[in-house]
N, C-alpha and C positions, 0 to 999 in steps of 0.2 A: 818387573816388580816382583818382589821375594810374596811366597804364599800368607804368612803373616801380617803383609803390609796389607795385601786383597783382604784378609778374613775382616782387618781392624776396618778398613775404609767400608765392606757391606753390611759392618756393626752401625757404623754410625751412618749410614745409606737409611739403613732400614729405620734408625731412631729419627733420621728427620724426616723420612715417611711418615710415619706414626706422629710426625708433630705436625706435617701438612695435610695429610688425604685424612678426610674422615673415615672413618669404617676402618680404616688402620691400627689395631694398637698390639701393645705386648705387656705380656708380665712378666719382668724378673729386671734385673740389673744388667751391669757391665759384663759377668759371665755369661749369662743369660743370650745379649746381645751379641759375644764373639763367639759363640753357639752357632746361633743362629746365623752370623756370618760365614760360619763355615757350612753349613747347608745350604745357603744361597749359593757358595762358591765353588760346590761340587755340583749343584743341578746345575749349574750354567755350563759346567766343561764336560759332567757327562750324559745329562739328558737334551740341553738346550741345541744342541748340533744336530741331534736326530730329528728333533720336532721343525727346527729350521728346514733342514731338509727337504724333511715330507712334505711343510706346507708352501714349502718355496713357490710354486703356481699363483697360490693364492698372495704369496707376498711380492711376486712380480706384479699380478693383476692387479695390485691395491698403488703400486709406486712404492711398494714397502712401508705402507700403511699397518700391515697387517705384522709386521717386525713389534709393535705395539704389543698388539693381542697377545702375540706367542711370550714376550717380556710378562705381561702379566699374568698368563697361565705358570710361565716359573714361577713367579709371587705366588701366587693360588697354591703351588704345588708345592713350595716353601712352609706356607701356614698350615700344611695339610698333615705335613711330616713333623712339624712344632706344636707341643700344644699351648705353649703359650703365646703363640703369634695368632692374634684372629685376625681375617679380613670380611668385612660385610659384605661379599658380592663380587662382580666382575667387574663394575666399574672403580672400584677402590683398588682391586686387583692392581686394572690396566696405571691407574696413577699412582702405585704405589712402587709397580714396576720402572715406571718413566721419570717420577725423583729421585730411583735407585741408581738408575743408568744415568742422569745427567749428571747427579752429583759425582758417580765414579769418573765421567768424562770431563768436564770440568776439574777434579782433582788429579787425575790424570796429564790434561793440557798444562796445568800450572807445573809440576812435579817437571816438566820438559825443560818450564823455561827457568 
């Protein structure tokens, strides 16, 4: 999948985060949104591999429970670097991170067939 298509799919990831997880939201529009897709899309390919890594123990010990957590520490670490993206917490975090990845896997799985 071309880098464009990732940026436009964690635009609207993150917009129906923000319309499901409470403690989710953003300010700005369509620009705003593929902004902000393109900084999801970079911490996932350049920080999310190291943090995986490191915590890999703990995401063996969990059944890869803990694959969760680390998804929403990227969220966390996404609104951290945005200032229009808030999140209220680590629970919003972790399910803001988990609508982001299913909707991607999901449009992904379809996009195959």
């Amino acid at each position: 999948m071309n880098v464009l298509a990732r940026v436009v799919l964690n635009g609207v990831g993150l917009l129906l985060a923000a319309r499901i997880v409470p403690g989710v939201s953003y300010d700005g529009g369509l620009v705003y949104l593929l902004l902000a897709g393109a900084v999801i899309g970079l911490i996932n390919v350049l920080v999310k591999p190291v943090v995986t890594i490191l915590a890999l123990p703990a995401v063996l010990l969990t059944f890869g429970l803990f694959y969760l957590v680390i998804n929403g520490l990227m969220f966390w670490l996404a609104a951290g670097l945005l200032d229009g993206l808030e999140v209220a917490g680590c629970l919003p975090a972790i399910l803001g991170g988990l609508v982001l990845t299913a909707f991607n896997v999901v449009v992904r799985a379809l996009r195959r067939n």
